[in-house]
DSSP file (Angstrom, degrees, kcal/mol; ACC not computed):
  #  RESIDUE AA STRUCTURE BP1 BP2  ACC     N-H-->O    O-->H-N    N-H-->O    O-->H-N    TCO  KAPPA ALPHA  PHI   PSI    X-CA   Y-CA   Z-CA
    1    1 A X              0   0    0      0, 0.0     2,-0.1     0, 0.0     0, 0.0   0.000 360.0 360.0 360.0 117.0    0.0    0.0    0.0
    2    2 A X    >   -     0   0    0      1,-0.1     3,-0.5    82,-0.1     0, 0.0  -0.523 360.0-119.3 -65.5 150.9    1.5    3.3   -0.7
    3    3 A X  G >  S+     0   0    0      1,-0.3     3,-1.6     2,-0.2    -1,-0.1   0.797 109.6  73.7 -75.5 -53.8    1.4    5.9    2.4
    4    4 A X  G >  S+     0   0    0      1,-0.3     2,-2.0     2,-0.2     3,-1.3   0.911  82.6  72.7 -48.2 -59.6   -0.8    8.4    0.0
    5    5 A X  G <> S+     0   0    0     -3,-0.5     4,-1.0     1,-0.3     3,-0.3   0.546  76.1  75.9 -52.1  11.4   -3.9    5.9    0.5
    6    6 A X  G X4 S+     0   0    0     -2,-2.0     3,-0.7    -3,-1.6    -1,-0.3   0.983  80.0  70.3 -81.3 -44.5   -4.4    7.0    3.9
    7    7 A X  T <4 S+     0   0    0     -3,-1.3    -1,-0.2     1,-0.3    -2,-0.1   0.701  86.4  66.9 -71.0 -27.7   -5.9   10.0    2.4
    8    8 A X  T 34 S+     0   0    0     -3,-0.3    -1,-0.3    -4,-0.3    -2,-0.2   0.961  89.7  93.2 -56.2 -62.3   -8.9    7.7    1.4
    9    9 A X  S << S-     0   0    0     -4,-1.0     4,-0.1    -3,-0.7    81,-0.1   0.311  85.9 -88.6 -55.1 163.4   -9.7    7.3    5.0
   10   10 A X    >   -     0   0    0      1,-0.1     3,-1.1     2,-0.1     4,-0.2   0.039  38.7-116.5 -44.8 148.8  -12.1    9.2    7.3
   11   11 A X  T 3  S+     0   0    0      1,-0.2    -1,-0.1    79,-0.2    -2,-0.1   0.357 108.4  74.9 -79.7  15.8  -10.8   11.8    8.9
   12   12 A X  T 3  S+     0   0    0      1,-0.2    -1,-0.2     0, 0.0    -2,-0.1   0.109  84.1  73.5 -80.6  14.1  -11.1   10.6   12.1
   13   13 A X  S <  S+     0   0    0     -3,-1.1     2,-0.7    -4,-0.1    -1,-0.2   0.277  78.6 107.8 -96.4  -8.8   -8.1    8.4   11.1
   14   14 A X        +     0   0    0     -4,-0.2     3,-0.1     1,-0.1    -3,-0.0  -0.586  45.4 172.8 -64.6 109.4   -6.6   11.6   11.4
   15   15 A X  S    S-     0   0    0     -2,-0.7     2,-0.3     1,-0.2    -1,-0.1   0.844  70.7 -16.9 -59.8 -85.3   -4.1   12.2   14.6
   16   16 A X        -     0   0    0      8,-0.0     2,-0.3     2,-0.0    -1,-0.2  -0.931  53.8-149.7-137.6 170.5   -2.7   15.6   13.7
   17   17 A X        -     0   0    0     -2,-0.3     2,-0.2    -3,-0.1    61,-0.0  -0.956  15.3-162.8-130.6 168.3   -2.4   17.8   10.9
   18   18 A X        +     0   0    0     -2,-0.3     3,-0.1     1,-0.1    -2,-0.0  -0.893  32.2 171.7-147.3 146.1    0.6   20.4   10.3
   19   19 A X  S    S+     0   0    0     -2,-0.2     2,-0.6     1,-0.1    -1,-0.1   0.457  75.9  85.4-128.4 -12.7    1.0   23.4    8.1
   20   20 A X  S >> S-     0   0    0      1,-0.1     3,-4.6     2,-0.0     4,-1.2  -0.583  71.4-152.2 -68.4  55.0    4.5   24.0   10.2
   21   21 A X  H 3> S+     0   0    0     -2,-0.6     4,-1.4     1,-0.3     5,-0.1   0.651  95.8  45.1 -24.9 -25.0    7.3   21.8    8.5
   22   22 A X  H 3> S+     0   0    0     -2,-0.7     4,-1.7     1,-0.2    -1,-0.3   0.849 110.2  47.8 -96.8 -14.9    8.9   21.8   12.1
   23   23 A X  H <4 S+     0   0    0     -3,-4.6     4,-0.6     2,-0.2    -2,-0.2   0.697 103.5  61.6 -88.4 -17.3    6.2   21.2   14.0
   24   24 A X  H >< S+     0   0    0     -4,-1.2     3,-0.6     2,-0.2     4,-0.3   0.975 109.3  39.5 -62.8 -65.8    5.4   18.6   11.8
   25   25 A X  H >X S+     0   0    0     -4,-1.4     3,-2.8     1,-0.2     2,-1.2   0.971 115.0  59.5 -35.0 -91.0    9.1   16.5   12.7
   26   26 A X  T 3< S+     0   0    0     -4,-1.7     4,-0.5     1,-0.4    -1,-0.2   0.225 104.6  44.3 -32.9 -14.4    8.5   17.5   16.1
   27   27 A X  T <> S+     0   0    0     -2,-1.2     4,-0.8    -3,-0.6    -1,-0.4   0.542 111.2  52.8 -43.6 -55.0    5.3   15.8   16.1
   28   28 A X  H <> S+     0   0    0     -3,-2.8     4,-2.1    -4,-0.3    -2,-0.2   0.754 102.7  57.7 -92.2 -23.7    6.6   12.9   14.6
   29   29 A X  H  X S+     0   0    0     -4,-0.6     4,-1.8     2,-0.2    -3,-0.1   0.947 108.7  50.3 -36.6 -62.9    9.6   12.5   17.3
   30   30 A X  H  4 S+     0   0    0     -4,-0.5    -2,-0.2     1,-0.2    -1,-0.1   0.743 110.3  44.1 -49.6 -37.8    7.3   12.3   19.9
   31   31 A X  H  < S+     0   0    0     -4,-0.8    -1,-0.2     1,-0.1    -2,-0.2   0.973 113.8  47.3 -56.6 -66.8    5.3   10.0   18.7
   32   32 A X  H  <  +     0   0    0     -4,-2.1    -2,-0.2    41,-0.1    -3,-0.1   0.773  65.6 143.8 -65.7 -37.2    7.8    7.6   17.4
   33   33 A X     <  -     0   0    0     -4,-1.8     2,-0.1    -5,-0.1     3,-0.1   0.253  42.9-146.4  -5.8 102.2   10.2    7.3   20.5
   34   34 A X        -     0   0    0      1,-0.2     3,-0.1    39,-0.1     4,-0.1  -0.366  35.4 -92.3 -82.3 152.4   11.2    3.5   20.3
   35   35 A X    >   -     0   0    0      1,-0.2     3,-0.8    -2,-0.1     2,-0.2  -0.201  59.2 -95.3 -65.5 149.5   11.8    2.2   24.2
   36   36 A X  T 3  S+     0   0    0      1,-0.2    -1,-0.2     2,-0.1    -3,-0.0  -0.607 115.8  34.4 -81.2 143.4   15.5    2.8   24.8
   37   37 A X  T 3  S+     0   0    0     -2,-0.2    -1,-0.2    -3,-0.1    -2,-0.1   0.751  85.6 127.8  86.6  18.2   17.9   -0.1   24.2
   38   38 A X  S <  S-     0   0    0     -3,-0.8    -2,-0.1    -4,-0.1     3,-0.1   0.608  74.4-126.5 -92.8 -11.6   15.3   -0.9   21.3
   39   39 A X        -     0   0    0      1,-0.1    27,-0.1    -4,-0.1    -3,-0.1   0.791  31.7-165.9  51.7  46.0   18.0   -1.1   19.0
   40   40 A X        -     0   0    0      1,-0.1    -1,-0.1    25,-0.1    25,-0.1  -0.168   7.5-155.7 -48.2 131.7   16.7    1.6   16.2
   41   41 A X  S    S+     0   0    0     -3,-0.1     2,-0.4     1,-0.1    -1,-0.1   0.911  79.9  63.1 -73.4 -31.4   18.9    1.1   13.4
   42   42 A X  S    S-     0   0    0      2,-0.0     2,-0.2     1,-0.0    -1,-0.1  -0.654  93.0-123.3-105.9 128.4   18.5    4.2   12.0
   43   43 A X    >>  -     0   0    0     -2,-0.4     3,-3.4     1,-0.1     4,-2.3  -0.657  26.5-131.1 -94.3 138.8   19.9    7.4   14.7
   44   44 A X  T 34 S+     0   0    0      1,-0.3    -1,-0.1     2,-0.2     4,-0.1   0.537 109.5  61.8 -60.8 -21.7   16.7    9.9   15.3
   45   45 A X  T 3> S+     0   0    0      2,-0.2     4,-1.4     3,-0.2    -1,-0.3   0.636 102.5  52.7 -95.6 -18.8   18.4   12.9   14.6
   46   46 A X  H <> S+     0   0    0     -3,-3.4     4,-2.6     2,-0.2    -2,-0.2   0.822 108.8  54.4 -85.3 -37.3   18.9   11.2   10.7
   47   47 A X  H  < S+     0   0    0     -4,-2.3     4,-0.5     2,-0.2    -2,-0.2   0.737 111.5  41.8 -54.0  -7.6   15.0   10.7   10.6
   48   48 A X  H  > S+     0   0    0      3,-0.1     4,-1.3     2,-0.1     5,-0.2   0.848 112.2  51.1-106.2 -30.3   14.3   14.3   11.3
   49   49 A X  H  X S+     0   0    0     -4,-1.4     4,-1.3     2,-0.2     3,-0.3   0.879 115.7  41.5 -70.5 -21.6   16.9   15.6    9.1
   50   50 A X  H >< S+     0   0    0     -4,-2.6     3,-3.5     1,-0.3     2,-0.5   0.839 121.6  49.2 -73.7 -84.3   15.4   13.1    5.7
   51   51 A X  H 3> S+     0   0    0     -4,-0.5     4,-0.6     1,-0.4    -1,-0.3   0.066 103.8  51.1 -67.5 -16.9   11.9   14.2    7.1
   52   52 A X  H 3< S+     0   0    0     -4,-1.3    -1,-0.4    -2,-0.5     4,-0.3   0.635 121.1  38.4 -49.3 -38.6   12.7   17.7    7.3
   53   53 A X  T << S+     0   0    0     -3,-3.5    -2,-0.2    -4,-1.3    -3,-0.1   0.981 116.5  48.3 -38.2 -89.1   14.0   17.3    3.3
   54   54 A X  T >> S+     0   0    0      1,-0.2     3,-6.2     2,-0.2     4,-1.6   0.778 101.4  53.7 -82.6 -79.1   11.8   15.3    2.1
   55   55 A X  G >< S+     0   0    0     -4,-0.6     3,-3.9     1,-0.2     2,-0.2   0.887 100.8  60.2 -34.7 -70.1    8.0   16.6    3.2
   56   56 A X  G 34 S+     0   0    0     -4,-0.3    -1,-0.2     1,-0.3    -2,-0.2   0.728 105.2  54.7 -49.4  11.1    8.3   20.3    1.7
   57   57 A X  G <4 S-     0   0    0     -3,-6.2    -1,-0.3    -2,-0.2    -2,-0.2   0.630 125.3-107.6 -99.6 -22.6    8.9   18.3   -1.6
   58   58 A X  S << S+     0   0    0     -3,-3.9     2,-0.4    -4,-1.6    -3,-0.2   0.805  73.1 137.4  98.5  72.9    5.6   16.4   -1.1
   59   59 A X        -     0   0    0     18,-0.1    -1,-0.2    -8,-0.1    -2,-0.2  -0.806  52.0-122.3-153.9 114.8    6.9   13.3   -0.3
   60   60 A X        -     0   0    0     -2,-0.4    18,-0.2    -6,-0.1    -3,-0.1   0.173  23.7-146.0 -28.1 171.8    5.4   11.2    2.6
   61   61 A X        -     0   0    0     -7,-0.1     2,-0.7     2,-0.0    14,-0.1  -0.530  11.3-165.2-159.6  98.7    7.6   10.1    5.2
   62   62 A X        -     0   0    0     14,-0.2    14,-0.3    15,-0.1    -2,-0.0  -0.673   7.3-169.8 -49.4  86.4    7.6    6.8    7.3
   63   63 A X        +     0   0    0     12,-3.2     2,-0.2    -2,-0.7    12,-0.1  -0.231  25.0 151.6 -69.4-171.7    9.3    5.8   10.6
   64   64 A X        +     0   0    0     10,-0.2    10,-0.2    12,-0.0     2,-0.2  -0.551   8.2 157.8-165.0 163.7    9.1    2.2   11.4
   65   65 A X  E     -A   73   0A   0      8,-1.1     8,-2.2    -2,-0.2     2,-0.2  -0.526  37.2-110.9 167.2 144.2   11.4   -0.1   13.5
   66   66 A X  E     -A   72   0A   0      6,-0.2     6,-0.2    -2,-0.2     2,-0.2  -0.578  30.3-155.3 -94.5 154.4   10.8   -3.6   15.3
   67   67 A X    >   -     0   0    0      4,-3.7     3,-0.7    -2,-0.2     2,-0.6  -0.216  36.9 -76.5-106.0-171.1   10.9   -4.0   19.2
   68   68 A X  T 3  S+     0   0    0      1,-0.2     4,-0.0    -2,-0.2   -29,-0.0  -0.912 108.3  37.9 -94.7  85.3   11.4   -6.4   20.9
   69   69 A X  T 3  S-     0   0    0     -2,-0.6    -1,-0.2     2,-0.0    -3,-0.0   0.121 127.6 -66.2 115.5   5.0    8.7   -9.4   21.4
   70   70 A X  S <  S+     0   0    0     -3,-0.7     2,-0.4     1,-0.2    -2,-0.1   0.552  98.0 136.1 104.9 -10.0    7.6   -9.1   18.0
   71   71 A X        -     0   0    0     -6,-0.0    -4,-3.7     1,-0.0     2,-0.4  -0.738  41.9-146.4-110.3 130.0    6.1   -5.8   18.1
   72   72 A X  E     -A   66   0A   0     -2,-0.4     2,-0.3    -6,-0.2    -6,-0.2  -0.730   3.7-160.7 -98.9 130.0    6.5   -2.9   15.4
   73   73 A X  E     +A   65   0A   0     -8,-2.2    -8,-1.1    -2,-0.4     2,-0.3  -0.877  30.5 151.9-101.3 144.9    6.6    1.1   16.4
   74   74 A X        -     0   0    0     -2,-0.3     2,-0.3   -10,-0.2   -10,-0.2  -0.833  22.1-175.9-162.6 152.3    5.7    3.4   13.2
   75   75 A X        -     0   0    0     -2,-0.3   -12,-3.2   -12,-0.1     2,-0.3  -0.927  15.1-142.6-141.1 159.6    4.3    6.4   12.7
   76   76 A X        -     0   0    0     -2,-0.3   -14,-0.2   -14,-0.3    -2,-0.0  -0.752   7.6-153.8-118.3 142.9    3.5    8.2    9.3
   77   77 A X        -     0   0    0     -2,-0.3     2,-0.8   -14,-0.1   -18,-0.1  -0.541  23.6-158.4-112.5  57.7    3.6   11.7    7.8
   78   78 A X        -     0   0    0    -18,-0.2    -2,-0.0   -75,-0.1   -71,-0.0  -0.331   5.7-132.3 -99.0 128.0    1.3   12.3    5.1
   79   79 A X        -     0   0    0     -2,-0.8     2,-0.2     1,-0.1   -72,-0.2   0.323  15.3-137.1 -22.4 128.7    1.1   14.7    2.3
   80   80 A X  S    S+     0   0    0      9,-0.1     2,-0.3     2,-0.1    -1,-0.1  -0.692  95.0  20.7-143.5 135.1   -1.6   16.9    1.0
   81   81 A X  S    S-     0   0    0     -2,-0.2     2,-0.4     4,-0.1     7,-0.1   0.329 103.0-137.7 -79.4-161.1   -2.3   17.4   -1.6
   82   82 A X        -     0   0    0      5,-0.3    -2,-0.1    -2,-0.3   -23,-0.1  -0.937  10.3-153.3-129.8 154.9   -0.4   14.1   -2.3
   83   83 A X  S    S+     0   0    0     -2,-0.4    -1,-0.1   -25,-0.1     3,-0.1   0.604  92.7  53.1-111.0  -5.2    2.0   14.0   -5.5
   84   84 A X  S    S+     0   0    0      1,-0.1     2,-0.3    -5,-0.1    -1,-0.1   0.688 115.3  14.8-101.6 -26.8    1.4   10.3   -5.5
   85   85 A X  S    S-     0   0    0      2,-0.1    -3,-0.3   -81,-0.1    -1,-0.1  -0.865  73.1-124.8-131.1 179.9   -2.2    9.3   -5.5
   86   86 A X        +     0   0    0     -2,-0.3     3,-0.1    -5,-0.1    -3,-0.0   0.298  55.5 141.7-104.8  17.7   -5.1   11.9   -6.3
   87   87 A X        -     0   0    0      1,-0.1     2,-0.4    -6,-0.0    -5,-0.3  -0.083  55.4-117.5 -52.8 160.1   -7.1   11.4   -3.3
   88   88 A X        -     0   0    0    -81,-0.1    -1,-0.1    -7,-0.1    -2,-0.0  -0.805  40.9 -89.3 -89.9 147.3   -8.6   14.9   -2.1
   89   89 A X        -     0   0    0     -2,-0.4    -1,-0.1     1,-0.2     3,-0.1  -0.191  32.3-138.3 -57.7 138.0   -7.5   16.0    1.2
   90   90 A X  S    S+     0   0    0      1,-0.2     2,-0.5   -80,-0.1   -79,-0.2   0.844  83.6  58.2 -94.8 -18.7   -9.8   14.6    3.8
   91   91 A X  S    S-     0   0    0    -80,-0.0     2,-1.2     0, 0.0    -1,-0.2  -0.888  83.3-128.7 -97.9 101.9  -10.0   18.0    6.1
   92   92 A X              0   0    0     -2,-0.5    -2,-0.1     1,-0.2     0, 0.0  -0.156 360.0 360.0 -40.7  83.3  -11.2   21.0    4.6
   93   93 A X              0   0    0     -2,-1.2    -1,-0.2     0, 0.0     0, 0.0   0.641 360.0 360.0-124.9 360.0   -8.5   23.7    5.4
């Protein structure tokens, strides 16, 4: 499934929405915070710098990484409009 189909869903799928490129990262740090000792491959300070790139080109941006027991942490950033599928934005603003 590409990231852009979330847009089909309600908007009550909706957490938060951002118009602030920093608040936007900052948003998505908090969320994402893997337990320490979770053994991220990827160091947090290079997910905010791609995800600071990346969105103001209109390009989705995905954390993920598995914990420990089987259990997956992710959180998602997604565009709209979207440059990848044509959904309309699901919150009027």
């Amino acid at each position: 499934m590409r990231t852009g189909e979330w847009l089909a869903k309600p908007a009550s799928r909706i957490a938060e929405t951002f118009d602030d490129l920093n608040k936007a990262v900052e948003w998505m740090t908090r969320e994402y915070a893997p337990p320490a000792g979770s053994g991220d491959s990827i160091p947090l300070d290079s997910r905010e710098a791609l995800a600071t790139d990346l969105l103001p080109r209109g390009v989705d941006v995905q954390w993920g990484e598995w914990l420990s027991g089987g259990h997956f942490i992710t959180v998602g950033m997604i565009c709209c409009p979207n440059r990848h599928v044509n959904h309309p934005c699901p919150t009027a603003r």
